[in-house]
Every structure is written in C-alpha cells, then in structure tokens.
N, C-alpha and C positions, 0 to 999 in steps of 0.2 A: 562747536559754538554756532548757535542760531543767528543768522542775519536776516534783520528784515529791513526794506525800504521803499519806500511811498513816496508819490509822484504826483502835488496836488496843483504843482505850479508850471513850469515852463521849462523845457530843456531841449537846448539845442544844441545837435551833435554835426557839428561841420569838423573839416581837415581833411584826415585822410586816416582811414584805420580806427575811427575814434567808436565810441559806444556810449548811448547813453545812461541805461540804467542792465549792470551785471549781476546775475546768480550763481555764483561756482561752486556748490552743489546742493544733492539734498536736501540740506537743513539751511539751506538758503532761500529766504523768500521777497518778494516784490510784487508792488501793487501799483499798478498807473489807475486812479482813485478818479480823477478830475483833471484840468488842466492839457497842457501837453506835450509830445515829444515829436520834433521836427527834425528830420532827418536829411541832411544833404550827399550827393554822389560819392561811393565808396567806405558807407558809415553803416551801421547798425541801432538800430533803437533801441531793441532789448534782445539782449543775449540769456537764453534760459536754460541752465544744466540742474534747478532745483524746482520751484513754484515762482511760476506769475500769474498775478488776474487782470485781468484788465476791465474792467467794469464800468470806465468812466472817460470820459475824455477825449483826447484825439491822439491819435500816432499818426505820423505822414512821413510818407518815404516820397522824395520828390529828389531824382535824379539816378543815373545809371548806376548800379551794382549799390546802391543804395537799399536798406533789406527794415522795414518795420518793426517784427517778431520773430527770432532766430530761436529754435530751442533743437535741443541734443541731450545726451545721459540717458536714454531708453527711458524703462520704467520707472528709475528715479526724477524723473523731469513730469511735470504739471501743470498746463497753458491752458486757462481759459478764459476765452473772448466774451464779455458781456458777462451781463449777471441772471441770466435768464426773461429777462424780458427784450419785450423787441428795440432794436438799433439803440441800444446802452453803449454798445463801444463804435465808436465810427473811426475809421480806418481810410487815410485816400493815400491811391497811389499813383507819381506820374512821372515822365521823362526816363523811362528806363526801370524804373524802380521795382522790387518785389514786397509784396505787401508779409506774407507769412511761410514760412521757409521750416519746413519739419525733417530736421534729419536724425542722424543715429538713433533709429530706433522708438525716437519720441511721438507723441499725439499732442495733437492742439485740440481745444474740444472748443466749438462755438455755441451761445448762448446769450445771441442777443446782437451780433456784426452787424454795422452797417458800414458796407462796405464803394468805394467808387473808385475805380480803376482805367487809367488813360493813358496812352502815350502817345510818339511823335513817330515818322516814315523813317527818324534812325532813331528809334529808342525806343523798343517794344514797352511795354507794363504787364506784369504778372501778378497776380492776385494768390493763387494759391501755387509753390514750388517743393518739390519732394525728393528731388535727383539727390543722389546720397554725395555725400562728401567722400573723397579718398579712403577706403577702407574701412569704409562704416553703412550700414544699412538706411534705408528708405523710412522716414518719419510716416505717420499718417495725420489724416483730418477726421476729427468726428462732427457731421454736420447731423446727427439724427434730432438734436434739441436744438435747433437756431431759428427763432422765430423772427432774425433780422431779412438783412436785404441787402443786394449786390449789382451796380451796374457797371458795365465794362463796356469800357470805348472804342471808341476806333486805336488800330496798333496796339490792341492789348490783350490779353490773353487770361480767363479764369486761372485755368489748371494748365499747369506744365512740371511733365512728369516721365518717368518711363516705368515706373512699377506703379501696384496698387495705390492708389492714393488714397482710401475710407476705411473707414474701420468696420 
C-alpha cells in the first residue's frame, strides 16, 4: 500500500521520542512542500526508510539530540533537499541539534539547501552526521547539484563523521 504525506502547514514535534512526519518504507512517500517543522530536544523531524522531498519550507532542529532529516533502508530510501534551485529548502540548526543524519546505507542528495547552523559552549550543532547506527552502515551526502548555501557558527560543526561521507 502507497502512503503519501504533505506538509504545507506547521508541525511541531516537542516531548520526548516524538516525530514529525514518518516513511516506513519504500512505497512510502512525504513531501515538506511549504510551511514547517520545528523540532525540539530529543525529537526527529522527518524519519525516511522510503521517499522525502523537501523542496519548500523550513525544518529547524533547535535543541540537543534534536535530528531535522533522519533517513535509513539503504537503496530503498530517497531524500532530497531543494528542488534544484538555489536555497529552496532552508534548514537552521541550534543548541545542540543535527541538521541531516544519513544512516544505513542511505543518501540525501541536496539540491537547492540553505542551510545555518549554530550552537552554544555546551551544545555543539552539526549540520551534516553519518556515524552508523548499531549494526548498520554509514549513509552518504550527495552535494555534486546544490546550488544552495551553508553557514556554521561558532560551536558547530559541518561534517561529523568517521567513514566516507560523499558519494
């Protein structure tokens, strides 16, 4: 069964453990169009094991262990940032927070990020993360089409990784 869901309004993912918008697999899709999703400490924005685009809008991860864009399922998984033109999808990350997190296996392809990333003297910010999860391989990024933009702050960190991170 195909699921799809769009994301033209407002979602706010606080608590603890919570998510905003989920694809649990393949034949699962999701689109943040417009609008956006705001993310507080210990939360996820979007968890991807099928197709997300994200073409529009904002995602904000503001707070520690706080994660924007989670994708996983290797080659059956599909993340991409913008719609090919410059700073389509704007991205901020701060007080801890990880803006794009590619693991098992997956690729995020960017295509238009604008991205701005900050944090605090106890709460680094990371913009791009790739450390594999328990028992699972190292995601990648593909930046070869991003005609956006990226500035990182003080206490923050592009890339953090320990394997390849590019496709």
């Amino acid at each position: 069964m195909k699921t799809v869901i769009e994301n033209r309004g407002k979602i706010n993912v606080n608590g603890a453990s919570s998510i905003g918008m989920y694809t649990k697999d393949k034949y699962s899709k999701a689109k943040q169009i417009a609008g956006t999703i705001a993310v507080s400490s210990n939360n996820v924005g979007v968890v991807n094991n099928g197709e997300f685009k994200f073409t529009g809008g904002t995602i904000t991860a503001d707070g520690t262990n706080s994660v924007g864009v989670y994708s996983a399922n290797g080659a059956d998984s599909t993340t991409e940032i913008g719609d090919g033109t410059a700073n389509s999808a704007t991205l901020t990350v701060t007080n801890g927070g990880v803006g794009l997190y590619a693991d098992a296996g997956s690729t995020q392809t960017l295509k238009g990020l604008n991205a701005t990333v900050s944090g605090t003297n106890t709460a680094g910010s990371i913009l791009f993360y790739n450390i594999p999860s328990t028992g699972s391989t190292a995601g990648k990024f593909d930046l070869s089409n991003n005609p956006g933009s990226a500035a990182v702050g003080d206490y923050s960190f592009a890339f953090y990784t320990n394997k390849n991170i590019f496709c």
